[in-house]
PDB file of N, CA, C and O in Angstrom:
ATOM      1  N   UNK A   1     133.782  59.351  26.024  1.00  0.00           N
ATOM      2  CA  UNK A   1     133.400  58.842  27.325  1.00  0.00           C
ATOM      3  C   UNK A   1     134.443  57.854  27.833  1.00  0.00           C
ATOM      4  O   UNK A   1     134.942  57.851  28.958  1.00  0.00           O
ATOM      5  N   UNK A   2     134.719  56.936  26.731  1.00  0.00           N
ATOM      6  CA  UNK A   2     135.751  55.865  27.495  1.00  0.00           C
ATOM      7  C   UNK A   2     137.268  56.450  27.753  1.00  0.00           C
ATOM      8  O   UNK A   2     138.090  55.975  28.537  1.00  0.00           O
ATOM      9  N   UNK A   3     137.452  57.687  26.834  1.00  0.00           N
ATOM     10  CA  UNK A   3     138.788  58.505  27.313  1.00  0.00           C
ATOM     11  C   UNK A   3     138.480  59.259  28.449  1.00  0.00           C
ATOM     12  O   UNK A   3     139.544  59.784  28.776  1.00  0.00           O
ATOM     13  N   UNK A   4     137.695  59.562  29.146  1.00  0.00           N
ATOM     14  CA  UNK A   4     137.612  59.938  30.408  1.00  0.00           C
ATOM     15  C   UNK A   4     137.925  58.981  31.397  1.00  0.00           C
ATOM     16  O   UNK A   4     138.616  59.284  32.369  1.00  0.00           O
ATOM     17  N   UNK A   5     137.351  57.559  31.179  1.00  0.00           N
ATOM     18  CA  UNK A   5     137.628  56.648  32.029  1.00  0.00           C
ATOM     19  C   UNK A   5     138.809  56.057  32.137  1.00  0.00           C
ATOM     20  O   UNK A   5     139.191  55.381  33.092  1.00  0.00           O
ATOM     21  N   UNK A   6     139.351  56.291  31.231  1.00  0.00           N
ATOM     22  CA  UNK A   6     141.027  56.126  30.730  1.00  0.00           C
ATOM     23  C   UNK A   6     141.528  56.714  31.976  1.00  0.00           C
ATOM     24  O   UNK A   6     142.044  56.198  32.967  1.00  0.00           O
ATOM     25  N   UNK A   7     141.133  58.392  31.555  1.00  0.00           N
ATOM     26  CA  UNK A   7     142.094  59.395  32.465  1.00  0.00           C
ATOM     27  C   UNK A   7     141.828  58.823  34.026  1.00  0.00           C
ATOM     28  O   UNK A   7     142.796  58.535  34.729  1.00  0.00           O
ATOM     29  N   UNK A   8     140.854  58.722  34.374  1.00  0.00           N
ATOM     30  CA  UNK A   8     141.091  58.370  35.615  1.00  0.00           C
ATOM     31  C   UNK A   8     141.347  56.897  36.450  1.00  0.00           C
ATOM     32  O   UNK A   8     141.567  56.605  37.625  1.00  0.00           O
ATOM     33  N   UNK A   9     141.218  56.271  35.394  1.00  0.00           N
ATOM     34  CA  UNK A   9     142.166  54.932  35.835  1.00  0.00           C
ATOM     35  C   UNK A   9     143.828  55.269  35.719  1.00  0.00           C
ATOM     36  O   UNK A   9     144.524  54.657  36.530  1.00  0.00           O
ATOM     37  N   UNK A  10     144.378  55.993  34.981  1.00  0.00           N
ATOM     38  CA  UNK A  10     145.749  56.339  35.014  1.00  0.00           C
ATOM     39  C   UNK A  10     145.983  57.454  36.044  1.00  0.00           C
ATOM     40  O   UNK A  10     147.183  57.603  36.275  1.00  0.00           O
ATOM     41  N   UNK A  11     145.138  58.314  36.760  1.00  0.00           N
ATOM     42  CA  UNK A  11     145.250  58.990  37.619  1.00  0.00           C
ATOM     43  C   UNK A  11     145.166  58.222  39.230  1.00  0.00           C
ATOM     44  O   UNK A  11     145.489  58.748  40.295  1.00  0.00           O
ATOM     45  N   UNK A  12     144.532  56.574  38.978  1.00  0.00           N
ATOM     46  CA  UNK A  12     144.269  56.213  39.997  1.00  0.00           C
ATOM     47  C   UNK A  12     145.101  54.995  40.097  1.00  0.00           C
ATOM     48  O   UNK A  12     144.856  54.178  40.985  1.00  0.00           O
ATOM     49  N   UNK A  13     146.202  54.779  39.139  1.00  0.00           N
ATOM     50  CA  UNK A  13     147.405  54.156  39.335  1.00  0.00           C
ATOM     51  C   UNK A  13     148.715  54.914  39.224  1.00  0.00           C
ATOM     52  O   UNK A  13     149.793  54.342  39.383  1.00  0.00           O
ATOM     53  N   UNK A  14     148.610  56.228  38.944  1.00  0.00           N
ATOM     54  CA  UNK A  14     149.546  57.215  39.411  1.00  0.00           C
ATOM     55  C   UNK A  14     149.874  57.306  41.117  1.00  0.00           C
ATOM     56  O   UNK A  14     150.787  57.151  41.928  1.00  0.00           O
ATOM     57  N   UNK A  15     148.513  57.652  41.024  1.00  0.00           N
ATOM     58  CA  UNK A  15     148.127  57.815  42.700  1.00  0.00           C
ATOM     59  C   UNK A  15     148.738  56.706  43.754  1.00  0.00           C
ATOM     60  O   UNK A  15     149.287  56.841  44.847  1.00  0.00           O
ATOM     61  N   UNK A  16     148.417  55.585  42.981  1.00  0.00           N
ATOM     62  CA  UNK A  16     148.824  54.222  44.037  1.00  0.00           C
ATOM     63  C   UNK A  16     149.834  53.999  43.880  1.00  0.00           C
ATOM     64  O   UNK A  16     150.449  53.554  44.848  1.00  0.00           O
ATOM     65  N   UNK A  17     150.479  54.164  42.726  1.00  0.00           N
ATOM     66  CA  UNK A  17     151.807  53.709  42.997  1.00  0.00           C
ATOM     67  C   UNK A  17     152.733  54.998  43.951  1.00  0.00           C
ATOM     68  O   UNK A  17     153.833  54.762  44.451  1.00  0.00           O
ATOM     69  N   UNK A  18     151.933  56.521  44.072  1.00  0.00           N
ATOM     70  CA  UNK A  18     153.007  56.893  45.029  1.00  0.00           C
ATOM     71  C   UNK A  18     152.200  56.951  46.600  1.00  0.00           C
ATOM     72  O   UNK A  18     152.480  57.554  47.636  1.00  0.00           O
ATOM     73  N   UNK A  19     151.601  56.455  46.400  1.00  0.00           N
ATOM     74  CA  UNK A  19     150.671  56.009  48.266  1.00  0.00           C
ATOM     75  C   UNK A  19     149.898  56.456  48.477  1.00  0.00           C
ATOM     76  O   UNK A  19     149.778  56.377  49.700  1.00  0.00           O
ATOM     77  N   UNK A  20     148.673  57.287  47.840  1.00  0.00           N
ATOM     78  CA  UNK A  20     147.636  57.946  47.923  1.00  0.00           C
ATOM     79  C   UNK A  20     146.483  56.942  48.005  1.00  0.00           C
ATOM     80  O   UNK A  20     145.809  56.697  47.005  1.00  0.00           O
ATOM     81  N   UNK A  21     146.232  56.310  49.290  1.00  0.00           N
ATOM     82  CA  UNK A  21     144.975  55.327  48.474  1.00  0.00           C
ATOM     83  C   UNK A  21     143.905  55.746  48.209  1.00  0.00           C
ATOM     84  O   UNK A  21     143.373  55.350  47.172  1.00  0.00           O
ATOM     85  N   UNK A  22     143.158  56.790  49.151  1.00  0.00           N
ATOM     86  CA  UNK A  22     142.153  57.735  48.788  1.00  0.00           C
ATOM     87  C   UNK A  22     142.097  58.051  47.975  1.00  0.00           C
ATOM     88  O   UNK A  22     141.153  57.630  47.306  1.00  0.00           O
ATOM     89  N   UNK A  23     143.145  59.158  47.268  1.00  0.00           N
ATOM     90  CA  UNK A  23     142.639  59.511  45.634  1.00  0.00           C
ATOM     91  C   UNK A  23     142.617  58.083  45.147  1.00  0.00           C
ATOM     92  O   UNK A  23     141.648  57.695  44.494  1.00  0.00           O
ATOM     93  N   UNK A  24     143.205  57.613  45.307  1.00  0.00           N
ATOM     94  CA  UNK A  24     143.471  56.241  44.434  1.00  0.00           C
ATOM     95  C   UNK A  24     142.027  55.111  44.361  1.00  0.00           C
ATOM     96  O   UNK A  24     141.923  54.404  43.359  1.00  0.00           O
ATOM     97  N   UNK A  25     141.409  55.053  45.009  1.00  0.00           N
ATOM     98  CA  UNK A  25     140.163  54.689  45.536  1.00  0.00           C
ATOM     99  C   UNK A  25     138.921  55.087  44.628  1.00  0.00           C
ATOM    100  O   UNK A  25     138.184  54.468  43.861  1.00  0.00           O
ATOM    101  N   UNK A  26     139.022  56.343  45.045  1.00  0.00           N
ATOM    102  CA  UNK A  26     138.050  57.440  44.751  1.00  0.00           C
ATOM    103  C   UNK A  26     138.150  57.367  42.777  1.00  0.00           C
ATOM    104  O   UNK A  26     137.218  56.989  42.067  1.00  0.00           O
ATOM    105  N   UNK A  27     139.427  57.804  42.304  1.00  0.00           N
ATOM    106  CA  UNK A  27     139.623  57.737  41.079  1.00  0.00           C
ATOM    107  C   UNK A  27     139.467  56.060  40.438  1.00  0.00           C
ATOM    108  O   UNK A  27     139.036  55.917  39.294  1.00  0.00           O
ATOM    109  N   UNK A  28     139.728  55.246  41.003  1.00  0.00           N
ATOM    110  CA  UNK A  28     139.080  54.242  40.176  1.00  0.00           C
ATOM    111  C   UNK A  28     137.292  53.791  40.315  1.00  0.00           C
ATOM    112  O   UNK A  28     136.699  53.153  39.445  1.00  0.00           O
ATOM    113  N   UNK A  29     136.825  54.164  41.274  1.00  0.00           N
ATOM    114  CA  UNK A  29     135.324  54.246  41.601  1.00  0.00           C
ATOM    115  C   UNK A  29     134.742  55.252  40.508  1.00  0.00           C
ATOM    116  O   UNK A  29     133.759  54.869  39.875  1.00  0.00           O
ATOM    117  N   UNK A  30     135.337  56.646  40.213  1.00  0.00           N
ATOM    118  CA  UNK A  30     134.765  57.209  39.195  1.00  0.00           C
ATOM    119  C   UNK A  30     134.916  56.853  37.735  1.00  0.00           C
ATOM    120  O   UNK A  30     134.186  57.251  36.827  1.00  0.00           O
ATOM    121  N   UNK A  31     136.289  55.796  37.593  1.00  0.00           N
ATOM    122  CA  UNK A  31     136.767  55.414  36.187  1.00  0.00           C
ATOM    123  C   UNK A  31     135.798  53.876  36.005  1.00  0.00           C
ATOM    124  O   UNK A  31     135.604  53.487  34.853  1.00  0.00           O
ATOM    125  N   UNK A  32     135.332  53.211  36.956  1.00  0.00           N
ATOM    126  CA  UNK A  32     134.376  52.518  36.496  1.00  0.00           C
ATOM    127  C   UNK A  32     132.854  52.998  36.385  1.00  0.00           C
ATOM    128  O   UNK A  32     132.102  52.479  35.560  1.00  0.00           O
ATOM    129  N   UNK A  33     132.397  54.095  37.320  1.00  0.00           N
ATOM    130  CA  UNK A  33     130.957  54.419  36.549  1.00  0.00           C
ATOM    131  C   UNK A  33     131.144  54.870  35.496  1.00  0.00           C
ATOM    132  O   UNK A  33     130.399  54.566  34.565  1.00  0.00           O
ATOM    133  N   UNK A  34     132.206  55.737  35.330  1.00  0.00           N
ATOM    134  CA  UNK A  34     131.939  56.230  33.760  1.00  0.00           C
ATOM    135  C   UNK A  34     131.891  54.599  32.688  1.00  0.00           C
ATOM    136  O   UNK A  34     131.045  54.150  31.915  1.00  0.00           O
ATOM    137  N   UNK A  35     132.898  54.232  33.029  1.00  0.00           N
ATOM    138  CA  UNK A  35     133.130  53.220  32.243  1.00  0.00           C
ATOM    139  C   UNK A  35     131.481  52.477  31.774  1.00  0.00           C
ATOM    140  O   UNK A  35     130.982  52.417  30.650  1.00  0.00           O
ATOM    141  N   UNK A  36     131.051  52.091  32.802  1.00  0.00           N
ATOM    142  CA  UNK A  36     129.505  51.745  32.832  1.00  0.00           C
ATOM    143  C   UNK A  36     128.625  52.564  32.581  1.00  0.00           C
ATOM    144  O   UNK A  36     127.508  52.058  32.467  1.00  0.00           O
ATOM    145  N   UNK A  37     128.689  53.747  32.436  1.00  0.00           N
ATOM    146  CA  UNK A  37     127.510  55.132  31.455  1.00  0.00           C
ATOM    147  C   UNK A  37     127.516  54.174  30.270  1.00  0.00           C
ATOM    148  O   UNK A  37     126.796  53.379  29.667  1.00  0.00           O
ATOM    149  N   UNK A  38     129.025  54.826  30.282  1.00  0.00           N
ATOM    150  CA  UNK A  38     129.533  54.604  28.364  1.00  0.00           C
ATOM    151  C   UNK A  38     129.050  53.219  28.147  1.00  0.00           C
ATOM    152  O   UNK A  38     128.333  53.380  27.159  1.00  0.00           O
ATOM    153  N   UNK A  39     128.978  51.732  28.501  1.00  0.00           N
ATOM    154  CA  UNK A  39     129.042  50.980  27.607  1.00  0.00           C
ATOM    155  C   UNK A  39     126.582  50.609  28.073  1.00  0.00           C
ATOM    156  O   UNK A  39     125.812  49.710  27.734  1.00  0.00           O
ATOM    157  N   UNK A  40     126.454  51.533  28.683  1.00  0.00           N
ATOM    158  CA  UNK A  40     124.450  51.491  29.172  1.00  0.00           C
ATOM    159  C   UNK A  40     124.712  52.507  27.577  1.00  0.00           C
ATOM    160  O   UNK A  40     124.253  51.992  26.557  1.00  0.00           O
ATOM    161  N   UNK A  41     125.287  53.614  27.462  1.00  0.00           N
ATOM    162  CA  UNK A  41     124.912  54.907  26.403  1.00  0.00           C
ATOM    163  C   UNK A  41     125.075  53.747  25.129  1.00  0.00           C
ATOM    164  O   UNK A  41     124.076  53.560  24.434  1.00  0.00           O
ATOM    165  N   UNK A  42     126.411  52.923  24.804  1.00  0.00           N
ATOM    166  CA  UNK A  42     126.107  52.425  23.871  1.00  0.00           C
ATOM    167  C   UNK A  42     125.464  51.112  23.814  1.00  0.00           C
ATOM    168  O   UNK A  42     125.694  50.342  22.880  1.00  0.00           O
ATOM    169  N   UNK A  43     124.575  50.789  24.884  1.00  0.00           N
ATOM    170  CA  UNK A  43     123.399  49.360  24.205  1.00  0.00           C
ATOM    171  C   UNK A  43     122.875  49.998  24.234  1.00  0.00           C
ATOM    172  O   UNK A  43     122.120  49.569  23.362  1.00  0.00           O
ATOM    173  N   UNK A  44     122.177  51.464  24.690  1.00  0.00           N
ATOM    174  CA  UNK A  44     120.836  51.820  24.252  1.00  0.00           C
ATOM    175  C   UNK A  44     121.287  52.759  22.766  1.00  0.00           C
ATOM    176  O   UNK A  44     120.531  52.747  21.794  1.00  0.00           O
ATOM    177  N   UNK A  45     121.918  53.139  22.761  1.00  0.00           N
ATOM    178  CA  UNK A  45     122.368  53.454  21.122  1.00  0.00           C
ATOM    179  C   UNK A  45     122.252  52.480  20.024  1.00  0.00           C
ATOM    180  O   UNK A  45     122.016  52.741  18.844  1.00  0.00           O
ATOM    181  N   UNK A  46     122.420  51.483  20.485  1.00  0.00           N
ATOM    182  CA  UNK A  46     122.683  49.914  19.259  1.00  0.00           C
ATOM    183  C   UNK A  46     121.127  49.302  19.351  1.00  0.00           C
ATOM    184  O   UNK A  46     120.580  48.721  18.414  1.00  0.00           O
ATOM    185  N   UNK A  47     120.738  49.457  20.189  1.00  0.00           N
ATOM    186  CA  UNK A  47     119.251  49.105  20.436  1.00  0.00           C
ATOM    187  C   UNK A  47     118.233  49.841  19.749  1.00  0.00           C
ATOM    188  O   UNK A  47     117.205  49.383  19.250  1.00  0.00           O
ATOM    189  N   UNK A  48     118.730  51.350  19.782  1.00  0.00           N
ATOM    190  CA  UNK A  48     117.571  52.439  19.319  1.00  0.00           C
ATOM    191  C   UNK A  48     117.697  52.324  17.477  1.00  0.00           C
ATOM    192  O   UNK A  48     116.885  52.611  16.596  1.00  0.00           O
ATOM    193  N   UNK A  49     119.382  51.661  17.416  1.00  0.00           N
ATOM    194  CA  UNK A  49     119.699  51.439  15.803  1.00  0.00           C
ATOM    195  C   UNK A  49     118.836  50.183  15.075  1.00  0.00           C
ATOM    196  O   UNK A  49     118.297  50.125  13.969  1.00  0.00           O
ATOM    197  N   UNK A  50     118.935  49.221  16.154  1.00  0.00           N
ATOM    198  CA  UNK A  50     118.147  47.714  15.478  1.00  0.00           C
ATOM    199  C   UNK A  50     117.209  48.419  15.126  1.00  0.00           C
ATOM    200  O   UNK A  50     117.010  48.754  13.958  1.00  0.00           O
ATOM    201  N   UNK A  51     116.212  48.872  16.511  1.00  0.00           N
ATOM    202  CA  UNK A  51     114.785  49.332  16.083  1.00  0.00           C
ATOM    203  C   UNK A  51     114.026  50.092  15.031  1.00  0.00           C
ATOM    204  O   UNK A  51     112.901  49.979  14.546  1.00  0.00           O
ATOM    205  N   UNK A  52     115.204  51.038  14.823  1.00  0.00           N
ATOM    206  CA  UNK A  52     114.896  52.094  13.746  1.00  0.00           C
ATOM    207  C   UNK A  52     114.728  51.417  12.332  1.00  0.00           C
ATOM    208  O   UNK A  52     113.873  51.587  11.463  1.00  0.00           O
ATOM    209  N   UNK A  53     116.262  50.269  12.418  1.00  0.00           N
ATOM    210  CA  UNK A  53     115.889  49.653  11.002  1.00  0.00           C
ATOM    211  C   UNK A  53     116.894  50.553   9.935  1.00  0.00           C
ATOM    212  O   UNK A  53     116.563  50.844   8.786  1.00  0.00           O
ATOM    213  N   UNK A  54     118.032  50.879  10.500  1.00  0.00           N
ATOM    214  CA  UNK A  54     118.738  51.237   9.705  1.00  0.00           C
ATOM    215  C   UNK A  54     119.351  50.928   8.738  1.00  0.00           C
ATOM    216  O   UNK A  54     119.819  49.823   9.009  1.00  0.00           O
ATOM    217  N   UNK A  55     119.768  51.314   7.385  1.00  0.00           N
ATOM    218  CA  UNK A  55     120.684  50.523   6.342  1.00  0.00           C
ATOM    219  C   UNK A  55     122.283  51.197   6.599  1.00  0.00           C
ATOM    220  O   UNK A  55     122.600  52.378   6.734  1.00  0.00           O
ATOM    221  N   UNK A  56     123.040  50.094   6.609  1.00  0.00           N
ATOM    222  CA  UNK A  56     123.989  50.703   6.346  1.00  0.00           C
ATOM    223  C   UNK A  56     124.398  51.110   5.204  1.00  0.00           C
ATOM    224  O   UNK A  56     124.357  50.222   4.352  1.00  0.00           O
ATOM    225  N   UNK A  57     124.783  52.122   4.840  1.00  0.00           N
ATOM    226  CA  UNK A  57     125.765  52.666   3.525  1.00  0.00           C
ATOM    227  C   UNK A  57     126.973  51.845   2.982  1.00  0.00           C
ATOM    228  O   UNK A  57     127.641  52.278   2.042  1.00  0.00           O
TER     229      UNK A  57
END
C-alpha cells in the first residue's frame, strides 16, 4: 500500500517539475489517500492484534 503511494508522489513530482500541475495535483491528492488507507488499515490491524491477545514467537 505505501509503495503505491510512493509511486504516485514520484509521478506527482515528475509531473511538476516539467509543468503539469493538474496531473501534478491530482497525483499527489491520490498519494495521500492512499497514504491514509494504509496507515487507518494498519491501526485497525494493531488494534484487532492487542485485542486478540497475541503472543509473539
Amino acid at each position: 500500500m505505501f509503495s503505491w503511494a510512493l509511486t504516485f508522489l514520484i509521478v506527482a513530482l515528475i509531473a511538476a517539475a516539467l509543468g503539469f500541475g493538474g496531473i501534478a495535483g491530482t497525483a499527489v491528492g491520490i498519494a495521500k489517500i492512499i497514504f491514509v488507507v494504509a496507515l487507518v488499515l494498519f491501526a485497525i490491524s494493531a488494534v484487532a492484534g492487542v485485542i486478540r491477545g497475541r503472543n509473539p514467537v
